[in-house]
C-alpha positions in Angstrom: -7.3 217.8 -124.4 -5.2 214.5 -123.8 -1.6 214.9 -123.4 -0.7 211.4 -122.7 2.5 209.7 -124.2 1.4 206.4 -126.5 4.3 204.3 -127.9 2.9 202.4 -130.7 5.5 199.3 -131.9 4.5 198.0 -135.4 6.6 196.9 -138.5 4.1 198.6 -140.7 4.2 201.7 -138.7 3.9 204.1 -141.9 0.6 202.6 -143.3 -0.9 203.3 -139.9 -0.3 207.1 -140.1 -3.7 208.3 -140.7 -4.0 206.4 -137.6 -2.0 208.5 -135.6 -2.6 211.7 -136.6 -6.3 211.4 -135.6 -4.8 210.1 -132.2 -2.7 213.3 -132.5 -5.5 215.5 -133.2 -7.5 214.7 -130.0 -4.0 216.0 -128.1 -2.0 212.3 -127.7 1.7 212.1 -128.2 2.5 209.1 -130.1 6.2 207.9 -130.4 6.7 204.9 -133.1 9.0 202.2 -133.5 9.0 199.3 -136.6 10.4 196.8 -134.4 10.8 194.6 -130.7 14.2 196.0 -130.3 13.2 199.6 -130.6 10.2 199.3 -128.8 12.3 197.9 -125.4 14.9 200.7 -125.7 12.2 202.9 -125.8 10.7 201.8 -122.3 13.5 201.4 -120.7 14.7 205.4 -121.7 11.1 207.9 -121.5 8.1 207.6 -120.0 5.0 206.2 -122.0 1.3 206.0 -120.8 0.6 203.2 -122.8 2.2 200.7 -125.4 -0.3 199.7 -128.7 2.4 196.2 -129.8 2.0 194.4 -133.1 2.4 191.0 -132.4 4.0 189.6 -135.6 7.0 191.8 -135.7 10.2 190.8 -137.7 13.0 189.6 -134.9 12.0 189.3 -131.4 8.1 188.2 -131.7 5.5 190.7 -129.8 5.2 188.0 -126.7 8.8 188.1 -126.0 8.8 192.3 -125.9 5.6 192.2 -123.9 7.2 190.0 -121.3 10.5 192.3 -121.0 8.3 195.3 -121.1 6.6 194.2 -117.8 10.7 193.3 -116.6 11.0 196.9 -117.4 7.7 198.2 -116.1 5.2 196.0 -114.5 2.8 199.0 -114.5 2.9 199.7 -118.2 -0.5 199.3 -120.0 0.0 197.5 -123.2 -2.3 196.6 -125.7 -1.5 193.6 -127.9 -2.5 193.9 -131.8 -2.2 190.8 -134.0 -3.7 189.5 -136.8 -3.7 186.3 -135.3 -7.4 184.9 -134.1 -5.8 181.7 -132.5 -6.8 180.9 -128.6 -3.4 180.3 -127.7 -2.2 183.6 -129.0 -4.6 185.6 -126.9 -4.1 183.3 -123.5 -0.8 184.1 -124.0 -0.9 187.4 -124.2 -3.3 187.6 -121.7 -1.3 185.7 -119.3 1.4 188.3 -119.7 -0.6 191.0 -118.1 -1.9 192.9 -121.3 -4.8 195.3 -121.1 -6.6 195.2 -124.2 -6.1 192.9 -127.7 -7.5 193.9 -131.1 -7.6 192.3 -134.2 -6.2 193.7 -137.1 -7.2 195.8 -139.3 -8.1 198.3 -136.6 -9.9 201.2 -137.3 -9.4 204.9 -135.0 -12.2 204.4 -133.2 -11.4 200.9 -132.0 -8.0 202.7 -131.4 -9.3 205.5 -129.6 -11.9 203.2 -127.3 -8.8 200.9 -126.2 -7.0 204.2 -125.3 -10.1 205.1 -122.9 -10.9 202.3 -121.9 -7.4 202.3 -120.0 -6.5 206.0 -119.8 -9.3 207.5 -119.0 -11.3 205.2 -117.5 -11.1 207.3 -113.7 -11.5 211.0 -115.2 -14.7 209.5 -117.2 -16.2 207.6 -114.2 -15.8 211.1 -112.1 -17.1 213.3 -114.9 -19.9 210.7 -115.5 -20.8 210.4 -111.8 -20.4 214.0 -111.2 -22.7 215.0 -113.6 -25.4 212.3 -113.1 -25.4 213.1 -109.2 -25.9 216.9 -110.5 -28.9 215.5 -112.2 -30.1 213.7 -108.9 -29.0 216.5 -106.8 -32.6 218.5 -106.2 -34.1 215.4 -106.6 -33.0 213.8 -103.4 -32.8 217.3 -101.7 -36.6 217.2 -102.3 -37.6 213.6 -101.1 -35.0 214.3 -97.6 -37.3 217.4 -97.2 -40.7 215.6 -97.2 -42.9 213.3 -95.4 -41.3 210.0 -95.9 -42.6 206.3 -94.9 -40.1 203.9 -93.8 -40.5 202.4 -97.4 -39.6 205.7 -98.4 -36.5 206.1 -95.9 -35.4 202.6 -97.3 -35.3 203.6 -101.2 -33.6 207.2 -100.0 -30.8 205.7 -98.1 -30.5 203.0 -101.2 -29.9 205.8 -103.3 -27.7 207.6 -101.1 -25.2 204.6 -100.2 -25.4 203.8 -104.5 -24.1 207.8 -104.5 -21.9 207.1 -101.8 -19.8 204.2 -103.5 -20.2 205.8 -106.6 -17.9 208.4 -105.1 -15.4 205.7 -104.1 -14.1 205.1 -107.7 -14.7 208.8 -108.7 -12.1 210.4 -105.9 -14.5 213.8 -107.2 -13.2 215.4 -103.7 -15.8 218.9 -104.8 -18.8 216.3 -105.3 -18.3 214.0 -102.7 -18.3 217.1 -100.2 -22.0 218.3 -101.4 -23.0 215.0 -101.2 -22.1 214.3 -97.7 -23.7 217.5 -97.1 -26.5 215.8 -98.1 -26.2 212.8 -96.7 -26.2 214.6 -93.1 -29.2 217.0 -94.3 -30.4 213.3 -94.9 -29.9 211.9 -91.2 -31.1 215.1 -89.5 -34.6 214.2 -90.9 -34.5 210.5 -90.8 -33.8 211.2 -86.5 -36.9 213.5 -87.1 -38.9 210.1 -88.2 -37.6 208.0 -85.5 -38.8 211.1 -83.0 -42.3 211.2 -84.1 -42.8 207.5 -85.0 -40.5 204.8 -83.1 -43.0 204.3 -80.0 -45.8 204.1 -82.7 -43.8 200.7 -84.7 -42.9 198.8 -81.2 -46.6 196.6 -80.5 -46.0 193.7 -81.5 -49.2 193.1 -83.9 -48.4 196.6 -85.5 -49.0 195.1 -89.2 -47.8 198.6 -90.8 -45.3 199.4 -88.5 -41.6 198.2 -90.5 -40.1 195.0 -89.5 -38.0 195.6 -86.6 -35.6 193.4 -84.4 -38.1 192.1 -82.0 -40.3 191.0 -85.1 -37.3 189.7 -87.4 -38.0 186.0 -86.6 -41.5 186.3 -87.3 -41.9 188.3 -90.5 -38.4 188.4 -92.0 -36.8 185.0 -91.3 -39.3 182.4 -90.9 -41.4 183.3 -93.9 -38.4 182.6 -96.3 -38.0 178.8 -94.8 -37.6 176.5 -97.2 -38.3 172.8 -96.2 -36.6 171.3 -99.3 -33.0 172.9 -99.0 -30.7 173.5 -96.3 -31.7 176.6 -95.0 -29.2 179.6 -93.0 -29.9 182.6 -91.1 -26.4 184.3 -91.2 -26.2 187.7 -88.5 -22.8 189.4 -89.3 -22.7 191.6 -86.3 -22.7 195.6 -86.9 -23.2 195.2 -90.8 -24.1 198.3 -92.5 -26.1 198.2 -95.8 -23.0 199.9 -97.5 -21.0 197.1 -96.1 -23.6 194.5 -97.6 -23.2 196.5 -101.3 -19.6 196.1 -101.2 -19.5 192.5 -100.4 -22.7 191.7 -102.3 -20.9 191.5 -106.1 -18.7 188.8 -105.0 -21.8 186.6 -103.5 -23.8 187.2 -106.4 -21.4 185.0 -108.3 -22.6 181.6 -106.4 -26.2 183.3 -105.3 -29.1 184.6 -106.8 -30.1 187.6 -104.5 -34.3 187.0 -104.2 -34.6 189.7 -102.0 -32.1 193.1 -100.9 -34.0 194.1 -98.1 -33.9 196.2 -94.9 -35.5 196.2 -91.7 -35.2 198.9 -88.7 -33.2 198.1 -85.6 -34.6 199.0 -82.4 -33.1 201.4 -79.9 -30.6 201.6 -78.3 -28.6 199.9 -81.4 -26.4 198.0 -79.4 -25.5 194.1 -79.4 -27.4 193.5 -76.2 -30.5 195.2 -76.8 -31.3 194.3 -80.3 -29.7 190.4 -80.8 -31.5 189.5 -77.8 -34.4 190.8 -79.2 -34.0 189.4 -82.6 -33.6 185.9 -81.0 -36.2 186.0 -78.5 -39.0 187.9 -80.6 -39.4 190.3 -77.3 -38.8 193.9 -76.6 -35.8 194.1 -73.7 -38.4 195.0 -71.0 -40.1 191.9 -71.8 -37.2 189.3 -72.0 -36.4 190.8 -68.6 -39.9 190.0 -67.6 -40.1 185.9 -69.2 -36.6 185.1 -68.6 -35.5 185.7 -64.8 -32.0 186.0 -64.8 -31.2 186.1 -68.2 -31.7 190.1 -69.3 -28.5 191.4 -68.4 -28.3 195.3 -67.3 -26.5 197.8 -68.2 -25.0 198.1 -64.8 -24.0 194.2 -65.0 -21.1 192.6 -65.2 -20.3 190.0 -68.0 -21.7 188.9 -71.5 -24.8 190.3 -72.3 -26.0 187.7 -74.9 -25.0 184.4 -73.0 -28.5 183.1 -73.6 -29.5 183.5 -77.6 -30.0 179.9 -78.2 -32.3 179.8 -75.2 -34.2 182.7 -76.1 -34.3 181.3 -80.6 -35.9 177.7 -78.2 -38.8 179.5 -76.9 -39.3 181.7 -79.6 -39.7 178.9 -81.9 -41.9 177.0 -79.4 -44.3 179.9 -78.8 -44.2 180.4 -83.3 -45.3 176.8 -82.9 -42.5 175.7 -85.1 -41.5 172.7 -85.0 -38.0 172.7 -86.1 -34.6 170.8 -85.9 -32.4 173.8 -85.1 -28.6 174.5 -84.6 -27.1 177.9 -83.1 -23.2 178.6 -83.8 -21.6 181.8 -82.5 -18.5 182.7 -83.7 -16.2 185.0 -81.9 -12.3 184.0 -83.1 -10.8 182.2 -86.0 -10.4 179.0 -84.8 -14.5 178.9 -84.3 -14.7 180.3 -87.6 -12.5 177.1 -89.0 -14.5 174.8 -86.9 -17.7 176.0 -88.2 -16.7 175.6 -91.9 -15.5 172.1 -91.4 -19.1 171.1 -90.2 -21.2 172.7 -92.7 -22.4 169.8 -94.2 -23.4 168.3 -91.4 -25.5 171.1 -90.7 -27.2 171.1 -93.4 -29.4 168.0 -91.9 -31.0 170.7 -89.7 -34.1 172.6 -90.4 -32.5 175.7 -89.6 -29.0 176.6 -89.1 -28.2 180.4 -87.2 -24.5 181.9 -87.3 -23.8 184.4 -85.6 -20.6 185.9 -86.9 -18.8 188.7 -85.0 -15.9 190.2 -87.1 -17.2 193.8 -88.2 -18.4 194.9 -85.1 -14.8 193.7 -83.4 -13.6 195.6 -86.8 -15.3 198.5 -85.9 -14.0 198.4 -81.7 -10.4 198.0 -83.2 -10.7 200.6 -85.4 -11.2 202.7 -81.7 -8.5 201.1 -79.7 -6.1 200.4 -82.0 -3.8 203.3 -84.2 -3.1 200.9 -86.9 -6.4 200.1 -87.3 -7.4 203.8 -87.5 -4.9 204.2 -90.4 -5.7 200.8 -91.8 -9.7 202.3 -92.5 -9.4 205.8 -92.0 -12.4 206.8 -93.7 -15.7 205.2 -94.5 -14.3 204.4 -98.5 -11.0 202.5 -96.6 -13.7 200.6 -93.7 -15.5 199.1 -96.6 -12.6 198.6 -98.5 -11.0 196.3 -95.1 -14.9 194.8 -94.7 -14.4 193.1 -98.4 -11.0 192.2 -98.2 -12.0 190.1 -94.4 -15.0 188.5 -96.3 -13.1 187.1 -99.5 -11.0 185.3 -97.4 -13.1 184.4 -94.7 -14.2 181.0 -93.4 -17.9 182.6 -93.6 -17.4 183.0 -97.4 -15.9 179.5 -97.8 -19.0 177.9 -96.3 -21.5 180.1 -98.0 -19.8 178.7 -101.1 -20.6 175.4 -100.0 -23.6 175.9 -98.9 -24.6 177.0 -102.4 -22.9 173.8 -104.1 -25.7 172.2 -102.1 -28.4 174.5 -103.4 -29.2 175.9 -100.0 -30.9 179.4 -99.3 -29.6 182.1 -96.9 -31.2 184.9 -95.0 -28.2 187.4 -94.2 -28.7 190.3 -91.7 -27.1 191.4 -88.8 -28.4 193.6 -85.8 -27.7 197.0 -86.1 -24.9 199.2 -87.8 -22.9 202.0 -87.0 -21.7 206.0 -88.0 -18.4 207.9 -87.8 -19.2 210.4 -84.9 -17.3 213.6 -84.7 -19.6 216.2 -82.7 -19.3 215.6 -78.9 -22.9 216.3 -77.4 -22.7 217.3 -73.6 -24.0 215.0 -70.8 -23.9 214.7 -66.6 -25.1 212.2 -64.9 -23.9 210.2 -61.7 -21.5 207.3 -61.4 -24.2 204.8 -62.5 -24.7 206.3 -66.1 -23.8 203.8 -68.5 -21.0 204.4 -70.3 -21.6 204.1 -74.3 -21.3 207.1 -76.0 -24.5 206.8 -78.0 -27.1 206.4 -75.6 -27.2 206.9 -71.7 -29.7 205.6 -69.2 -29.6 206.3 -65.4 -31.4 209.0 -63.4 -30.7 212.8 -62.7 -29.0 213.1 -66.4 -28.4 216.7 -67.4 -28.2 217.9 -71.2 -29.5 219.7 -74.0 -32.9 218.4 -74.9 -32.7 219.5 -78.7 -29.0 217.4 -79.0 -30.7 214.3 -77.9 -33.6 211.9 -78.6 -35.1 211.4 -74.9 -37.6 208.4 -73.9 -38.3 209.7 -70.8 -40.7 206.9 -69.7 -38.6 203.6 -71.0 -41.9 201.7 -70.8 -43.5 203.4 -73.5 -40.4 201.9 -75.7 -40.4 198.7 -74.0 -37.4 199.3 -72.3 -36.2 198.1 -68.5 -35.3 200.5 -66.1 -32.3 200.5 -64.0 -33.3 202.9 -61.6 -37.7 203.8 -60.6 -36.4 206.9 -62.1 -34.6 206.3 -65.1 -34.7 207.5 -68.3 -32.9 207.2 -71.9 -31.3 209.6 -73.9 -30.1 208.9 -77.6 -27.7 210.9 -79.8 -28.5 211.8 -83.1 -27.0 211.6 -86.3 -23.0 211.6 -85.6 -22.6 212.5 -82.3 -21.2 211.2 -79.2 -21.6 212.0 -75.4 -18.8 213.3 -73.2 -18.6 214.5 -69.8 -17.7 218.0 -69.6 -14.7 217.9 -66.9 -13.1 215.6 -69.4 -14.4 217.4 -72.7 -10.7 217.6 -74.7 -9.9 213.6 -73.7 -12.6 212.0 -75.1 -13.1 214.2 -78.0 -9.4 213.8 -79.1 -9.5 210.1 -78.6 -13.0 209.2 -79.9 -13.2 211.9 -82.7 -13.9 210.2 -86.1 -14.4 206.7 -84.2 -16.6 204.2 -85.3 -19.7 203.6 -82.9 -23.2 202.8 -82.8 -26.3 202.7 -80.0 -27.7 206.3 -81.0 -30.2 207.6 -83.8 -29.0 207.3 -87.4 -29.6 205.4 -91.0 -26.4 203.9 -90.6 -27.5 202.3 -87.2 -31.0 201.9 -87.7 -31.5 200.9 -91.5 -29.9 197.6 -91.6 -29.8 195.0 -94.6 -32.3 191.8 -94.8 -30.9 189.7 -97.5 -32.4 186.4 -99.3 -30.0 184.5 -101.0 -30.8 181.0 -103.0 -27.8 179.1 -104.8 -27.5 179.6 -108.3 
């Protein structure tokens, strides 16, 4: 039952009584007043839930006690009733911060929806959610469990990160627990997919094998081209596809979305393995091979993307593509301002790549930096900071221009990334790389069922550092430390953000189509 505390202001309070004692029989306490004055000495002396005001009241007019109402409480819900059906009554009213407006005569159940509507909007989300995801619950258990496709993997983890955000406005804590249960059960088989079928999707004229990062260009970008409108390929480094949903509602106001998309990252799921890739249309062991000098190590010093536009050149020339092109990285605001202002005269160009890097420094500050950690503590807060970055970003502002001149936009990025909180046990020598989702170097030591292994890196297209080298990968949300300094990296990189290894998060990334509305 209800026990929420309604104050309801009207001068013909005592014809409305059947009205309140149906409010009372479904467990509301309702206080009434006939008049403005009452009604404000009310507020400003007991608590009340909500406020139902008559607009036409005898002595101070409804608009006037709304607005000291809101003096009083700028949190109080208030729903105006009038008999009034004028525009200006209802901007008004509207611009005073009311919640709902009804037209008399009301009837209980218009009454009792307002109430709702505002009261218990949260506890019927949760009980809603809860009880579909029950429904769901051995449905998804089932699909994790069997033999999946990647089409199949890609409408599974749809499902999951709908579930997932679902639980952001629910705050179901019992729920949200089983499902994240589920979500892991969810990983541990998508890492058993990648095992048995990554060095099976890596040739390049693999028709069935999913669209991956070294065969974006050619099957994910390029097809979408559109000769007659300025055309975009925006990468938003390190954007998950839960990160796309939350920003995706705001876009879809100047865009129609054509196509929500994903494609599969290759491994390791870092910046300078799977960009270059994207951009040059070759596995890593291959750009090493074409482009002397440019494939930078993982034992090298500096950048390891310096040469993207290079690489996008003689990808396009080998596609036969004959196309005026422009390539803009951004890395800082002041690029970000410099790249809005010249939007329109990009759009003279066949096609126009961004590269935008703000998650994935996002993500590395969230690491380094304590006020960071607090700022998106948990996944529901990271996505939260991700939406609040892209409203008033200079990448939204020249989307939205973009779209005034009827252009079309492929949106990706290269890979993702997972909350890791179970260290996974590694030695190697001092030339091991040092990211804490995949390691390559020689002599490494650990447990072969914590780890994806390539043992021969030319099988995944991969360089070698070393004749003897080999790659190790960790799966779902774990992260390699070093044993003689076990409690230091697990206190400082428990719960970080971080990507490179085996996961959905990582791996399964968006591939968006957008054309202006």
């Amino acid at each position: 039952m209800a026990n929420e505390i309604i104050l309801w202001a009207d001068d013909e309070i005592e014809l409305l009584k059947p009205h309140i004692i149906f409010l009372e029989s479904k467990g509301y306490q309702i206080t009434t007043v006939n008049n403005g004055l009452d009604a404000l000495e009310e507020v400003k002396n007991n608590y009340f839930d909500l406020v139902f005001l008559d607009e036409n009241m005898p002595g101070i007019p409804g608009l006037e006690v709304l607005k000291k109402m809101k003096e009083v409480r700028n949190d109080l819900p208030v729903v105006m009733i009038t008999k009034s059906e004028e525009e200006g009554v209802m901007e008004d009213a509207i611009g005073t911060k009311i919640d709902d407006f009804l037209i008399k005569p009301v009837n209980p159940n218009q009454i009792l929806l307002s109430i709702k509507k505002i009261l218990d909007k949260r506890e019927l989300v949760k009980d809603k959610t809860t009880a579909t995801y029950q429904q769901e619950f051995m449905q998804i258990g089932m699909a994790v469990n069997d033999t999946l496709t990647f089409e199949d993997w890609k409408n599974l983890y749809k499902k999951l990160v709908f579930w997932e955000m679902n639980f952001d406005q629910s705050k179901d804590t019992g729920m949200e627990e089983v499902f994240k249960t589920q979500l892991q059960d969810a990983n541990r088989n998508f890492c058993r997919f990648i095992e048995n079928n990554y060095i099976k999707f890596l040739p390049y004229d693999n028709a069935n094998a999913p669209i991956m990062s070294h065969t974006l260009f050619r099957r994910g970008i390029l097809p979408e081209y559109s000769q007659d409108k300025p055309f975009f390929f925006i990468l938003i480094d390190n954007l998950r596809f839960d990160q796309w949903r939350t920003i995706s509602p705001i876009i879809s106001n100047y865009f129609r979305i054509d196509k929500e998309d994903m494609y599969l990252s290759i491994l390791p799921t870092t910046t300078q393995y799977s960009r270059n890739a994207i951009f040059s249309g070759l596995m890593p062991i291959d750009i090493d091979k074409r482009f002397q000098g440019k494939w930078s190590s993982d034992e090298d010093e500096g950048g390891k993307n310096n040469f993207e536009p290079d690489f996008l050149t003689d990808l396009l020339v080998r596609l036969r593509k004959n196309l005026k092109t422009s390539f803009t990285k951004i890395t800082n605001l002041e690029q970000a301002k410099q790249m809005f202002d010249n939007v329109q005269n990009l759009m003279n160009n066949d096609l126009n790549v961004i590269v935008y890097n703000f998650v994935d420094a996002l993500s590395h500050a969230r690491t380094d930096y304590k006020i960071m950690r607090e700022l998106a503590e948990d996944e529901r807060a990271y996505r939260s900071v991700t939406l609040s970055w892209f409203e008033h970003s200079p990448l939204w502002d020249a989307m939205k221009k973009i779209a005034e001149k009827g252009g079309k936009i492929v949106v990706s990025t290269d890979h993702g990334s997972i909350k890791v909180n179970e260290p996974v046990k590694v030695i190697g020598d001092k030339n091991t790389t040092t990211n804490l989702r995949y390691k390559t170097g020689k002599n490494l030591s650990y447990n072969k069922k914590e780890v994806f292994e390539i043992l021969k890196p030319e099988l995944a297209m991969l360089p070698k550092i070393h004749l003897s080298s080999n790659y190790i990968f960790t799966k779902e949300n774990g992260y390699f430390v070093y044993p003689n300094n076990l409690n230091h990296y697990s206190n400082y990189y428990h719960n970080t953000l971080q990507h490179g290894g085996v996961s959905m998060q990582e791996m399964m990334i968006p591939l968006i189509t957008l054309t202006a509305k």
